[in-house]
Each structure stands twice: as structure tokens, then as C-alpha cells.
C-alpha positions in Angstrom: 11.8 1.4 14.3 8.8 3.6 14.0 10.1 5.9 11.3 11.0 2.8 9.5 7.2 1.3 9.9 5.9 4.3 9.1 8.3 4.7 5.9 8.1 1.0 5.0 4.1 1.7 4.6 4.0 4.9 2.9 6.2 3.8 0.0 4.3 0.7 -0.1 1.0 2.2 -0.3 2.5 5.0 -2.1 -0.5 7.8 -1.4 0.7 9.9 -4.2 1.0 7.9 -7.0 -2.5 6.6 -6.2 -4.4 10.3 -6.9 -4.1 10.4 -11.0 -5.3 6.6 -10.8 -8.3 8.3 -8.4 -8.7 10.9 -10.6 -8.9 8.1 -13.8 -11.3 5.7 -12.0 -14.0 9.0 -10.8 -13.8 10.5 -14.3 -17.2 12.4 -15.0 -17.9 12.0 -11.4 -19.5 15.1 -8.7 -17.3 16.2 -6.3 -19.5 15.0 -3.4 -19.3 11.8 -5.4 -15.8 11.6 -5.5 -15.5 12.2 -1.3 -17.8 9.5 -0.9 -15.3 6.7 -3.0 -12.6 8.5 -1.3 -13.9 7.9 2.6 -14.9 4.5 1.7 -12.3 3.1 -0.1 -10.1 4.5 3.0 -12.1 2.7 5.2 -12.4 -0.1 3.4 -8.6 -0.5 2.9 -7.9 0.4 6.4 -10.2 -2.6 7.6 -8.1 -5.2 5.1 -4.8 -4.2 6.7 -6.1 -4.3 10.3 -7.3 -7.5 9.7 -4.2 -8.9 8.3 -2.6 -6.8 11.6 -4.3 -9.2 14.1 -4.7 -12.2 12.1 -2.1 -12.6 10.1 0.1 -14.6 12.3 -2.8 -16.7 13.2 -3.0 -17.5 9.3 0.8 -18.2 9.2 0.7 -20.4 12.6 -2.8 -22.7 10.5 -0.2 -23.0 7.2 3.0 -24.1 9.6 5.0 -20.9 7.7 7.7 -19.8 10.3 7.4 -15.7 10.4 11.0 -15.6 9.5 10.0 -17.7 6.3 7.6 -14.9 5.6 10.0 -12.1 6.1 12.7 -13.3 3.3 9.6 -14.1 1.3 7.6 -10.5 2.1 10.7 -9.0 1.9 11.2 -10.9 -2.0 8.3 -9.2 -2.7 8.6 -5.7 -1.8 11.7 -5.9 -3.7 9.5 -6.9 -6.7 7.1 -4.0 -6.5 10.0 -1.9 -5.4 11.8 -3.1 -8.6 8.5 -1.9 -10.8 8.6 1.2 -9.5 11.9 2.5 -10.7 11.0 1.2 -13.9 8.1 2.5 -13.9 6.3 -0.6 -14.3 3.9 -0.5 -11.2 1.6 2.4 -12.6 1.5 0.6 -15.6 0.0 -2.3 -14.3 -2.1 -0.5 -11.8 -3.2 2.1 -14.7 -4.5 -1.2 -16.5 -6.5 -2.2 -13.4 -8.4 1.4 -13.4 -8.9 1.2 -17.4 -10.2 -2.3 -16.9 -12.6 -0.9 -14.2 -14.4 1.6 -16.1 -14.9 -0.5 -19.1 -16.7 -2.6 -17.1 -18.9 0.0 -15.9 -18.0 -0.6 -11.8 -18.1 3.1 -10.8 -20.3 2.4 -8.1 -18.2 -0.7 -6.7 -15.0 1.1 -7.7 -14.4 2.4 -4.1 -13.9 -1.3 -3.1 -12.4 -2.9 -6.1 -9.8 -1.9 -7.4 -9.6 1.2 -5.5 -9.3 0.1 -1.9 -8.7 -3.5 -3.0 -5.6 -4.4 -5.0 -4.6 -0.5 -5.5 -4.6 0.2 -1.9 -4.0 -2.4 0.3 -2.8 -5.1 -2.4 -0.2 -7.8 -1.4 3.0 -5.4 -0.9 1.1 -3.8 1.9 -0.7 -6.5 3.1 2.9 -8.2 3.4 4.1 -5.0 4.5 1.6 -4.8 7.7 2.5 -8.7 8.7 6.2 -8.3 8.6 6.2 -4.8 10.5 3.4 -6.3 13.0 5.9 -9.0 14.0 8.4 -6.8 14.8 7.2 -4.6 16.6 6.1 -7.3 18.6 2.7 -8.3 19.5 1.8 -6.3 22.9 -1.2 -4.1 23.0 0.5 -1.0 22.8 2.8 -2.5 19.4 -0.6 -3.6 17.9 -2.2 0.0 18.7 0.9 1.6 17.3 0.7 -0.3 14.4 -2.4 0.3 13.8 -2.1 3.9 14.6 0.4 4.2 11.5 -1.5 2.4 9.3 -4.4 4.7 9.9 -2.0 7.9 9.4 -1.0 6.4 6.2 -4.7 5.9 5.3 -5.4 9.7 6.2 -2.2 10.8 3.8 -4.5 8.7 1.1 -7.4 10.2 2.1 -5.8 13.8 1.6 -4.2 12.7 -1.7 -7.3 11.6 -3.3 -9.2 15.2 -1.7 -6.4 17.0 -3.6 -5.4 14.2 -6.1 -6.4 17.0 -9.1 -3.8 19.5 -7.6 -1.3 16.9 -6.9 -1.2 15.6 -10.4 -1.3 19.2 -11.9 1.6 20.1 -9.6 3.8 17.3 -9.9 3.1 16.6 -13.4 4.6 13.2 -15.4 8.3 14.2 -14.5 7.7 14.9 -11.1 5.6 11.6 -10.9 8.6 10.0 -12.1 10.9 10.9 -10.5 9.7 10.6 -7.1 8.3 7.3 -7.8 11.5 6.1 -8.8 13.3 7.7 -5.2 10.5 6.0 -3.6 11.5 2.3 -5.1 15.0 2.8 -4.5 13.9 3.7 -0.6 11.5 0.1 -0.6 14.1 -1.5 -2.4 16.8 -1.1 0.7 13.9 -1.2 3.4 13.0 -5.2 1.4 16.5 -6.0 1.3 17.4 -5.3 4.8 13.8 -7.8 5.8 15.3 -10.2 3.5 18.4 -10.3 5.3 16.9 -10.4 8.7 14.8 -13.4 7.8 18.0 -15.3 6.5 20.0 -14.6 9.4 17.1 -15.6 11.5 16.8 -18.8 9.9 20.4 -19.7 9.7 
């Protein structure tokens, strides 16, 4: 269960494929600069996920949506993103997001939006936190653990974007693609078997 968590948020986040879109929104950018965006949109991410973590239930509970509801239709969803990444869609869309960003001049806001928030923690992973947070159950020690993996993940984007120049020089466009294409077909199964879950639940 906790390989799968941690899985389920890493492919979702997707760390790696996030440096060149660091690297494209801190063009022309100091180094120190470039930390600073880097710690805070970390942070800033990290805080949107917890948040969603302990109150996303609550939010579901207000709107009368049963949690089994919301893991065929989180799961529908993961699918979608997972679907974009084997076709190489996702980057696309989220390389548009960056380009729009920098024509609007928002370098110093960029850490925030659309760095930390959609690029980050956009809907997948927000989705992603609820589904895994219920089950995994709602203890102390399930919500700590949670939390715990979503702050590892946050640390592996933390080191992408400190070596997101080496890590786009290394893996280059075919290594990009290919991994992010392994990465969707990994989501894709992981969305499928939530999907399934929440039908048999509801059955």
C-alpha cells in the first residue's frame, strides 16, 4: 500500500518532467534566484496538497459526494492525464502554461503560479492525495504517513529543479520521452485499478 502511494504520487507529480519546464520559466534567472522559486514553489505545493490531505473529505462530506463516487471519478482522471502522457500531450499543455507565464512577465509570482500551482500540485495530484488519504485510512499515524510521502515526493522536486539543467542535458528529448511514456502506462494501471475499486464499492 505504501509503495503504491508513494508510486501513485510520483507519477502524478512527475518530478522529472517538471525540471525543463523549471528551467523554461527561470530563463535569464541567478542561480540563487532560481533556489529561491525552487524552495517556495515546494512549499507552496506541499501546503495545497496537505490541505486537500485533511480537508478534502470534509469538502466531499459539504457536497454529499460519497468517497467511492470520487474514486471512479479521480481515478477517470488520472487515466486522462495518464492518457496525455503516453501521447505526449501533457508537456504540451503544461509547456503552454510556462510560455504563457513569461509573456506575461510573472517571474516573480512564477514560483506560485504556474509553478507550484497547476504544474505541481494541479488536479491529478490533488485527486491523487484525496483518493490515497482515504485509503489509507484516516488515523493519525495514516495522515502522518501520508503526509510524510507527499513531502518525500516534494523533496524529489525539490532535487529535480536543483539539478533540472543536468537532468534535461542527461536525459535529453528521447530519454524524456520515453520515460514519460513508461510513467503513463504505470498511472494508467494504478487509475484503472481506483476506478475499479470505486465501482465495486458502489455496486
Amino acid at each position: 500500500m505504501l509503495v503504491n502511494a508513494f508510486v501513485t504520487m510520483f507519477v502524478t507529480i512527475d518530478p522529472l518532467g517538471l525540471a525543463p519546464l523549471f528551467l523554461a520559466l527561470t530563463q535569464g534567472m541567478t542561480r540563487e534566484q532560481r533556489v529561491q522559486v525552487a524552495l517556495r514553489s515546494s512549499a507552496v505545493a506541499f501546503g495545497v496538497l496537505l490541505a486537500f490531505q485533511l480537508l478534502g473529505l470534509a469538502v466531499l462530506a459539504v457536497l454529499g459526494i460519497t468517497i467511492h463516487a470520487f474514486r471512479v471519478a479521480g481515478g477517470l482522471l488520472l487515466f486522462y492525464i495518464a492518457f496525455e502522457m503516453v501521447f505526449e500531450r501533457r508537456h504540451e499543455r503544461k509547456g503552454h502554461a510556462s510560455e504563457v507565464a513569461l509573456t506575461r512577465d510573472h517571474i516573480a509570482n512564477i514560483a506560485v503560479f504556474p509553478l507550484a500551482i497547476p504544474l505541481t500540485a494541479g488536479p491529478g495530484a490533488i485527486s491523487a492525495t484525496i483518493l490515497l488519504s482515504t485509503q489509507l485510512g484516516e488515523s493519525l499515524a495514516a495522515r502522518l504517513l501520508l503526509a510524510g510521502i507527499v513531502a518525500a515526493v516534494m523533496a524529489l522536486v525539490l532535487g529535480s529543479f536543483a539539478l533540472a539543467d543536468r537532468i534535461d542535458k542527461y536525459l535529453g528529448q528521447t530519454g524524456r520521452t520515453i520515460l514519460t511514456r513508461l510513467l503513463g502506462l504505470l498511472l494508467a494501471a494504478l487509475a484503472v485499478q481506483f476506478v475499479a475499486d470505486g465501482v465495486k464499492a458502489l455496486a
